[in-house]
N, C-alpha and C positions, 0 to 999 in steps of 0.2 A: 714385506715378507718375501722372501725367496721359493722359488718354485719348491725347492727340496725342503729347506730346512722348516715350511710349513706343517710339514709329514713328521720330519726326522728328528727335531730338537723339540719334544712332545715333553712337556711332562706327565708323570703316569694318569693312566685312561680314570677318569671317576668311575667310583662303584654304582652310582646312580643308572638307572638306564629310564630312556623315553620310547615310549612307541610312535611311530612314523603310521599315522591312518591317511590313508587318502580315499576318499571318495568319488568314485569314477561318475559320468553325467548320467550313466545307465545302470548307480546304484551298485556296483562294484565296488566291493575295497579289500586292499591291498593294504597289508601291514608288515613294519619291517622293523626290526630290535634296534635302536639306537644306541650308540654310550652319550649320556646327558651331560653336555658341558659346559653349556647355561639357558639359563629360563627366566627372562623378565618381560613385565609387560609390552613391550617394544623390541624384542629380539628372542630369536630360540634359535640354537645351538645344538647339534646333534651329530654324532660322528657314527656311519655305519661302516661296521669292519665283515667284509666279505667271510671270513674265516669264523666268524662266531658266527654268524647266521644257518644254522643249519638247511636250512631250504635254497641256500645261495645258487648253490653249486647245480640244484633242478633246475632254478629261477633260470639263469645267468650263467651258463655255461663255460668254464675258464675267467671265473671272477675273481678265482684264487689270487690271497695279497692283495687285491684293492679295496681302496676307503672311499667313503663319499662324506665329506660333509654336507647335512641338511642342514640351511639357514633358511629361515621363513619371519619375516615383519607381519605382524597381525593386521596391520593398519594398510599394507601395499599387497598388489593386483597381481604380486608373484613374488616365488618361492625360488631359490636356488638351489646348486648340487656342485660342489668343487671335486670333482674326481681326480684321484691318485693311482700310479699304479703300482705294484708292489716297493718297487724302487723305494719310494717318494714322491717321485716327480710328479708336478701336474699334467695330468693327460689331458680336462676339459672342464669348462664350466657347460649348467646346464639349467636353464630356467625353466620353470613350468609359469602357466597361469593359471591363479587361484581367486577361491571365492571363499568364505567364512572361514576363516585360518582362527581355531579354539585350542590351547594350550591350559590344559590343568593342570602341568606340573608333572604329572606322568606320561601325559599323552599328548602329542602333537595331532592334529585331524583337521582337513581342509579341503575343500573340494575342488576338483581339477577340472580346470576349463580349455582342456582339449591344446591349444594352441601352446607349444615349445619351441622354445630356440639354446641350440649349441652355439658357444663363443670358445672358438678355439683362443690357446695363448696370443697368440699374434694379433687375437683383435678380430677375427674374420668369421661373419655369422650367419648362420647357417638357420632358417624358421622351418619350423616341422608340423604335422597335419594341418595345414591348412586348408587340408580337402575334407576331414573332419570335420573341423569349422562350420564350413557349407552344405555339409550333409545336416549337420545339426541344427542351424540356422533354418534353413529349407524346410526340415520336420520339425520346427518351432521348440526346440527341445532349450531355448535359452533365453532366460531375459533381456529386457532392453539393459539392463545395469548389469548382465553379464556379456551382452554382445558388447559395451561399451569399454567394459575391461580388455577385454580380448584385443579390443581394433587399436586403445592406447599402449598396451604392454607390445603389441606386435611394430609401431614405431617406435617406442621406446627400447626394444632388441635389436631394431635396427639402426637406431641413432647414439645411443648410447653405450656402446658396448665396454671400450672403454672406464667409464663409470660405474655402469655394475660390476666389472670384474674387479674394480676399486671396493666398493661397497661388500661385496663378497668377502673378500680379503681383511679388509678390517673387522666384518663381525669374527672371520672366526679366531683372528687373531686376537682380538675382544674375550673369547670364549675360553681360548688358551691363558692368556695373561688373569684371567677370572679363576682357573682351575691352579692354574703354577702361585696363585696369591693366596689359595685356600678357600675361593668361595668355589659353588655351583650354581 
């Protein structure tokens, strides 16, 4: 799929919407309106449009016209973000790591394990709080099967970038060809 025409050769957005919960370590959450573009037990699909969010513009200051697709595997130790900017064009991928990823069907909810990494298009990537990490490690705020996630997704953002940005690409492409076929 092409940087743009990811964006721009959509067919129309589903009426369905999913809620985007995340669960912060310190029991925080953050919820964001999705448009639902698919939902199976091995894959969810969620498109947030800056412009329908009303809270965006406090959020996220100059979000105006950008999209994010939310892709999250139940089964895998992270979650993605394909960011768009009004254009179309991809700006960025963006992974989180995750812990208990539950999809009902209206509502996506998973808990964030702190450790991020940006892969720009080019392949080049960038890991984020990792002093987080260690603050929370330190004040025992994490399991051994969530410190274990944390330390495989952080070589896995490093050595695979590539791959995931494949991975990326095909679910929502998956999401799209599901919506333009007539399912959600």
């Amino acid at each position: 799929m092409s940087e743009s025409a990811g964006c721009l050769d959509l067919p129309p957005a589903p009426p369905e919407r999913l809620i985007e919960r995340k669960v912060a370590l310190d029991g925080r959450i953050l919820e964001f309106p999705l448009e639902r573009w698919l939902v199976t037990p091995e894959l969810i699909v969620g498109r947030w449009v800056a412009d329908r969010d009303p809270r965006a513009m406090d959020r996220y200051p100059g979000a105006g016209g950008f999209t994010s697709w939310g892709v999250w595997w139940p089964a895998r130790p992270y979650s993605a973000y394909r960011l768009h900017r009004p254009d179309g064009s991809l700006r960025i991928y963006r992974l989180d790591t995750v812990d208990q990823v539950i999809c009902d069907g209206d509502r996506i909810e998973f808990h964030d394990l702190l450790l991020d990494a940006l892969i720009r298009p080019n392949g080049e990537v960038t890991i984020e709080d990792e002093d987080e990490v260690e603050e929370a490690i330190a004040e025992r705020q994490l399991t051994l099967e969530q410190r274990w996630r944390i330390e495989w997704t952080r070589d896995l953002y490093a050595s695979k970038a590539e791959l995931l940005m494949q991975r990326i690409d095909e679910a929502v492409q998956q999401a799209v060809e599901s919506v333009r076929n007539g399912g959600v």
